[in-house]
C-alpha positions as CSV (number, residue, x, y, z in Angstrom):
1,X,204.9,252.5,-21.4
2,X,207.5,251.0,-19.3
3,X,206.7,249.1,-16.3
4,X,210.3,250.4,-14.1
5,X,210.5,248.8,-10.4
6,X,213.5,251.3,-8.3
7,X,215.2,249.0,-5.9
8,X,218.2,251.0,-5.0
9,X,218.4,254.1,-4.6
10,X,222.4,255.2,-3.3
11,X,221.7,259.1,-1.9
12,X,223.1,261.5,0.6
13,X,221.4,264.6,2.8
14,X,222.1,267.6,1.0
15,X,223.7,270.3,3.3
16,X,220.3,272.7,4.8
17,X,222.1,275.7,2.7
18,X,221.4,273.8,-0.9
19,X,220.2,276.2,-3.1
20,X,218.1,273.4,-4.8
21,X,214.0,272.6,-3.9
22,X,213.6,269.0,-4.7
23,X,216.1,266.1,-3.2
24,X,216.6,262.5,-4.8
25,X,217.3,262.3,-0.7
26,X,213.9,263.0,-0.1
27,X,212.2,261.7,-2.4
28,X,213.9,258.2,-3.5
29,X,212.6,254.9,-2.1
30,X,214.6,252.0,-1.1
31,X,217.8,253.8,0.0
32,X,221.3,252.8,0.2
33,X,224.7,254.4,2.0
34,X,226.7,253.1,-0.9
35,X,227.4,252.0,-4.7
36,X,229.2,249.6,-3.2
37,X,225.7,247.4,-1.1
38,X,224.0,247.5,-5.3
39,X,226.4,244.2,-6.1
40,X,224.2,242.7,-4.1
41,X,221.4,243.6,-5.7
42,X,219.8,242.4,-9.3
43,X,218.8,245.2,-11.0
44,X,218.6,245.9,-14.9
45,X,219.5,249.5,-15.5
46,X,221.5,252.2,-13.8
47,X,221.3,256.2,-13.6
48,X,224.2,258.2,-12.0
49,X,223.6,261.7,-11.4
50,X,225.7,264.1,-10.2
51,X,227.5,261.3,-8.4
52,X,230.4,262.0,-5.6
53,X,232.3,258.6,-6.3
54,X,234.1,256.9,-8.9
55,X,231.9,253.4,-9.5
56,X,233.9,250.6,-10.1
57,X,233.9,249.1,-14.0
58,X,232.4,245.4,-12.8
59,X,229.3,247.5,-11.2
60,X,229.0,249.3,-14.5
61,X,228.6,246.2,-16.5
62,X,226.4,244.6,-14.5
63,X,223.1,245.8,-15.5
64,X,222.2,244.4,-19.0
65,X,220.5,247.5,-19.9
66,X,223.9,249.4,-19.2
67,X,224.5,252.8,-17.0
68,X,223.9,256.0,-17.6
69,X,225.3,259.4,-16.7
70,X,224.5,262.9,-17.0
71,X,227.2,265.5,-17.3
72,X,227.5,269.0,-17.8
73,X,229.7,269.6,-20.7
74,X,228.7,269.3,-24.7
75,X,229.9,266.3,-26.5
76,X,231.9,265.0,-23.2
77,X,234.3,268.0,-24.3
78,X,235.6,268.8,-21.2
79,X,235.2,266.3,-18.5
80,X,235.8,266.3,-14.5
81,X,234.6,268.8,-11.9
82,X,233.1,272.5,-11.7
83,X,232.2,272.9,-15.7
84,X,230.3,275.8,-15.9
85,X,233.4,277.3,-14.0
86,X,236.2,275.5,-16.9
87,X,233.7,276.6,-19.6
88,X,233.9,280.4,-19.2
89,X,237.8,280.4,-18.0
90,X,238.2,278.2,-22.0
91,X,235.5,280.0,-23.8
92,X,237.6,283.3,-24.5
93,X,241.0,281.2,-25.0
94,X,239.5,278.5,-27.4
95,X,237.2,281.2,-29.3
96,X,234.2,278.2,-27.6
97,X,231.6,280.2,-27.0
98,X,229.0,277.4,-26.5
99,X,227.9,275.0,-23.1
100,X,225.8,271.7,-23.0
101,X,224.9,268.7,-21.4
102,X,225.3,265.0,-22.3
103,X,223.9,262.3,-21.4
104,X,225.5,258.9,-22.1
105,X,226.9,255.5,-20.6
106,X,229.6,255.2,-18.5
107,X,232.7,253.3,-18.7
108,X,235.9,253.3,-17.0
109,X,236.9,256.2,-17.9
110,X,236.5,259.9,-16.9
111,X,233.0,260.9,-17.9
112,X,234.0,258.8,-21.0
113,X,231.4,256.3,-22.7
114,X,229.0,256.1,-25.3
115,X,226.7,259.1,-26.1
116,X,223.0,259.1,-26.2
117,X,222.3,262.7,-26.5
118,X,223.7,265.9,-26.2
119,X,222.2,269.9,-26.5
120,X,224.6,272.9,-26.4
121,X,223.8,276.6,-25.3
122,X,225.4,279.4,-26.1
123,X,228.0,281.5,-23.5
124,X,228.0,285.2,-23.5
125,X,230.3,288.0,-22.0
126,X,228.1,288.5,-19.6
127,X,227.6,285.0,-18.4
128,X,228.8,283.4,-14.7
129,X,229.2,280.2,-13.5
130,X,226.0,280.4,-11.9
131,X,223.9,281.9,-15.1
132,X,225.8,279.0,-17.4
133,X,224.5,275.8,-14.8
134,X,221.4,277.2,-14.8
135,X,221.2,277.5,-18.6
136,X,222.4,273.0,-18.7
137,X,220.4,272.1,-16.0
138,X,216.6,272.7,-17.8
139,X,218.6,270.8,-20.8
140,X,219.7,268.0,-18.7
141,X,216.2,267.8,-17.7
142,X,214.6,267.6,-21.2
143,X,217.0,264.9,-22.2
144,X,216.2,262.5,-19.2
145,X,212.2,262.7,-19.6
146,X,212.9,262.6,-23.6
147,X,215.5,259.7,-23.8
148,X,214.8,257.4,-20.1
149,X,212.0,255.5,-21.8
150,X,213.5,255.1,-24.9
151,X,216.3,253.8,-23.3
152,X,214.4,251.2,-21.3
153,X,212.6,249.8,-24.4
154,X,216.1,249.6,-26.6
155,X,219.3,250.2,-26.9
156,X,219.9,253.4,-28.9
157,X,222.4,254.4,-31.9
158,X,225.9,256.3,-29.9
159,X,228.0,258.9,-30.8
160,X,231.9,259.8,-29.4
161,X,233.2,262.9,-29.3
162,X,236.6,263.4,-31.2
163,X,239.7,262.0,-30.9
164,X,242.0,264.9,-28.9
165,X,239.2,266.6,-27.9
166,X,238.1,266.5,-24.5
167,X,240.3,268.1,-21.5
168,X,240.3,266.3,-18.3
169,X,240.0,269.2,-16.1
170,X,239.6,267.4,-13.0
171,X,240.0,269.1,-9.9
172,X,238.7,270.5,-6.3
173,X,237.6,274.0,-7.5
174,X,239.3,276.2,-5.0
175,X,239.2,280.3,-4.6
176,X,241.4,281.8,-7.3
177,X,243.9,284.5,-6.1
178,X,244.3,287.3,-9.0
179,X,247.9,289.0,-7.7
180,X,246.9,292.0,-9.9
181,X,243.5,292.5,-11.2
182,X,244.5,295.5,-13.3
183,X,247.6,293.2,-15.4
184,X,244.6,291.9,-17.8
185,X,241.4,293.7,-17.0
186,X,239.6,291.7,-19.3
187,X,241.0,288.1,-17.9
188,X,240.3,289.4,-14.4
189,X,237.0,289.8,-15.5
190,X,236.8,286.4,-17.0
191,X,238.0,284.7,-14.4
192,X,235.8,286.8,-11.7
193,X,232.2,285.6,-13.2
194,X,234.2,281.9,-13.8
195,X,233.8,281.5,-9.9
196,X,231.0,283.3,-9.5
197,X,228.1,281.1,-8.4
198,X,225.8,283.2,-6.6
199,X,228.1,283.0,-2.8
200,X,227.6,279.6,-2.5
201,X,231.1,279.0,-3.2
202,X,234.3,281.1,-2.2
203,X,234.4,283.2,-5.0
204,X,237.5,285.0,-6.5
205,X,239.4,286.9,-4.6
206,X,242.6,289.4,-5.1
207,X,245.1,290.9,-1.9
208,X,245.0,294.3,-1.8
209,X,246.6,296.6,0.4
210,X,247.4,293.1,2.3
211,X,244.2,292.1,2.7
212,X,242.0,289.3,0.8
213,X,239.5,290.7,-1.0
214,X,236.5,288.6,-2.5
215,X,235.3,289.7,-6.0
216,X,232.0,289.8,-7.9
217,X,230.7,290.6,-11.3
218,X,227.2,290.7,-9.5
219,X,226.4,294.9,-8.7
220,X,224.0,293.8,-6.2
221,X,225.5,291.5,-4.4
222,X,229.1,293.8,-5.0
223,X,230.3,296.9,-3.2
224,X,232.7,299.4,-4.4
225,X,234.1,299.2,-8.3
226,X,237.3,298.0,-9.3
227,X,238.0,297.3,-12.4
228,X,235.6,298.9,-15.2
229,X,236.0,297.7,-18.5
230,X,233.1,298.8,-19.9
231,X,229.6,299.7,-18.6
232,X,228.4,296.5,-18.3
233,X,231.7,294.3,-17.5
234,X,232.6,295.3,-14.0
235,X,234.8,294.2,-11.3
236,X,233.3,294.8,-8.0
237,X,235.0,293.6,-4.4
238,X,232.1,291.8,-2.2
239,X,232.2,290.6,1.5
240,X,228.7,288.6,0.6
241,X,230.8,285.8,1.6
242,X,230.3,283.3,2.8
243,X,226.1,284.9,2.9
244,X,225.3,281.2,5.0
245,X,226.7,279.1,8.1
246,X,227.7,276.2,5.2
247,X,228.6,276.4,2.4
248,X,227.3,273.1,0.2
249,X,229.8,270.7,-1.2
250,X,228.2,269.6,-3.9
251,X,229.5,270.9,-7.7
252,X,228.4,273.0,-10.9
């Protein structure tokens, strides 16, 4: 066993909409505003999850035990913002029909830095954004309570994903405007489950008859059909939105 001593914790209130139980607001002890207040601080070992800022490399190499990092994405593959949301919209172009997690030491970089561990799951046709995170997140899980004492005792063996590979695919996920849902049926569709994350986030939407309508591959949370491309992959137009006063910043 490994005696551990917290003596930062950097956290923020989630919004009172999070579709989440447990907090690290709520249930971490000696809190901080910022990243910034740990330089004064001695500390040995660092965890970053789910992070909002970029922390600055001479913060990252001060613990002698290095800093960690969980993200959503297998291999560091794809890297930025939203991934459940970039892995369906590439799944269908790159034939990558497969998700995961990572878990691994930051650098400088982009969700960059050595890897610990990593566990993939698969990504069907029928899958949304919302399905896919909560297929990663019970396999981010596992790899923290398998791999934080390890890590603690010794310095493990690292991997890197390969050269070319990853796609930074940084950026504020925002609604996506289809201009004509019936051009590609099946992209439409892809793209309609790629932002669908249960209405906690604008979902896709197309104009018709001059109007914004939002979408939904979700027949219970949808109304009337539009697209049909089969009897299980269906386009349905949704005002389930927004289905709270907040809608929570945080990403997938």
């Amino acid at each position: 066993m490994v005696n551990v001593e917290i003596v930062g914790c950097v956290v923020k209130k989630p919004s009172e909409n999070a579709w989440w139980k447990d907090d690290p607001y709520y249930l971490a002890t000696e809190n901080i505003v910022s990243h910034e207040d740990l330089h004064a601080i001695n500390f040995d070992f660092g965890v970053s999850i789910n992070y909002w800022k970029i922390i600055e490399p001479t913060l990252i190499i001060k613990p002698s035990l290095g800093f960690i990092n969980i993200h959503h994405s297998y291999m560091l593959s794809l890297r930025g913002r939203d991934m459940t949301t970039n892995a369906i919209l590439e799944a269908r172009k790159s034939n990558r029909w497969y998700h995961g997690t990572t878990l691994h030491y930051t650098d400088d970089g982009l969700d960059t830095g050595p890897i610990i561990a990593t566990e993939s799951c698969p990504i069907t046709e029928y899958d949304t954004a919302w399905s896919l995170f909560n297929k990663v997140e019970p396999l981010a899980q596992h790899m923290v309570d398998l791999w934080l004492p390890r890590i603690l005792s010794a310095r493990p063996p690292v991997s890197y994903p390969e050269a070319m590979q990853p796609l930074n695919l940084r950026s504020d996920l925002s609604r996506k405007n289809i201009e004509d849902i019936y051009f590609d049926p099946l992209l439409t569709y892809d793209i309609v489950r790629a932002y669908d994350f249960n209405g906690y986030f604008e979902p896709a939407s197309s104009t018709i008859n001059n109007k914004i309508i939002y979408l939904t591959t979700n027949g219970e949370q949808g109304e009337d059909l539009l697209l049909e491309i089969d009897t299980k992959r269906r386009v349905y137009k949704t005002t389930n939105w927004p289905h709270r006063d907040t809608v929570p910043s945080n990403g997938n």
